[in-house]
N, C-alpha and C positions, 0 to 999 in steps of 0.2 A: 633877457626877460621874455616872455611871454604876450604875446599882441590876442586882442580882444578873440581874434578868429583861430588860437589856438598854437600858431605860428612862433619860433622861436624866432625872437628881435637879437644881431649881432651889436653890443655896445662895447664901447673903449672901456677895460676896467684896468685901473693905474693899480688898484690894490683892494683884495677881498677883506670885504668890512667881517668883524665875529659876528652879526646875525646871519650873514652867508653860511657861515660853515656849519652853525645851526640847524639851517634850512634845511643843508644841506645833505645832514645825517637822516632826516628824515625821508628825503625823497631820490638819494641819489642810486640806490636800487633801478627807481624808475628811470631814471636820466642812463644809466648804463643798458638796461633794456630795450630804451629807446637806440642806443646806437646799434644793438644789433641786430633791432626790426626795423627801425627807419631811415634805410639807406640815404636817400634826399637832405635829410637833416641830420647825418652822421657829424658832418664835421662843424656844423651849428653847436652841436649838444657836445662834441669833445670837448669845448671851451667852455663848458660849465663844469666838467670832469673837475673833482678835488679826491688827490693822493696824500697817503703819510708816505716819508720818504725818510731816509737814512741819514738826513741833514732838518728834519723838522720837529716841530717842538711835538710834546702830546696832545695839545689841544690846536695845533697850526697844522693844515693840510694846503698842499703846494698845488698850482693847475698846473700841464703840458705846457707853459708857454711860460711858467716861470720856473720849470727845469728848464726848459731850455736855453731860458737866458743865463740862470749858472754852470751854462754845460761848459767844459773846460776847455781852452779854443781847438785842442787836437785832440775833443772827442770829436767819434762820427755817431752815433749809437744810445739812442735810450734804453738805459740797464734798467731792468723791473725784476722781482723776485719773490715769489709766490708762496706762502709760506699761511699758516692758523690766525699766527698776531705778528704785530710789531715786535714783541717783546721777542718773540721766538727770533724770527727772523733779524732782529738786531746783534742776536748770540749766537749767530750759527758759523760755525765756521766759513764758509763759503763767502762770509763777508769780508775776510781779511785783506785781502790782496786791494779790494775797491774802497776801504781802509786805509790802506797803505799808499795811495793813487787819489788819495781824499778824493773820490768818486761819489756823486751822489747818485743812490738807487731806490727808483720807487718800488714801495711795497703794494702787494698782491696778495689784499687779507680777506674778500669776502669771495664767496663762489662764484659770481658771475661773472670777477674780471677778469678770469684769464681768457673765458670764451669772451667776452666782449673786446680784449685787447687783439687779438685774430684778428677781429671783424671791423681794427679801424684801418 
């Protein structure tokens, strides 16, 4: 959240409520911009970060920190994959093998994420 002076507040979130993801379409542009102009608060705002991923529903978007607790115990390595839409990138080849390794992979559907994935 957001404190009076502007400031992101870090809180314990057990599990993102659908008005979050809501919100979240609206303003997550900004929250992405913020990580790659507001070095200080980088890793404040990663944890507001919400991905579609190769294991999530259409309307359900995953944070970094709930990849990574279904990362499988002998990954090392957050797989991301950059692509128009989900849909595209659900059917592309290139997902078969991570398929095959039931790997989940976050997608990379709007323009600013890949320069802002660089920049965390």
């Amino acid at each position: 959240e957001i404190d009076a002076d502007g400031n992101v507040e870090e809180k314990e979130q057990e599990s993102v409520p659908p008005p979050y993801n809501a919100w979240y379409k609206k303003f997550g542009q900004s929250i992405k911009m913020g990580i790659i102009d507001d070095e200080p608060n980088r890793g404040k705002l990663s944890k507001l970060l919400r991905f579609d991923s190769s294991k999530s529903d259409d309307d359900d978007m995953i944070s970094l920190e709930d990849y990574v607790g279904r990362m499988k115990d002998w990954q090392t390595e957050i797989y991301v994959f950059a692509g128009v839409s989900k849909a595209d990138l659900e059917t592309s080849h290139f997902m078969e093998k991570f398929n095959e390794k039931d790997l989940e992979v976050i997608y990379l559907t709007e323009t600013v994420d890949e320069y802002m994935v660089q920049n965390m």
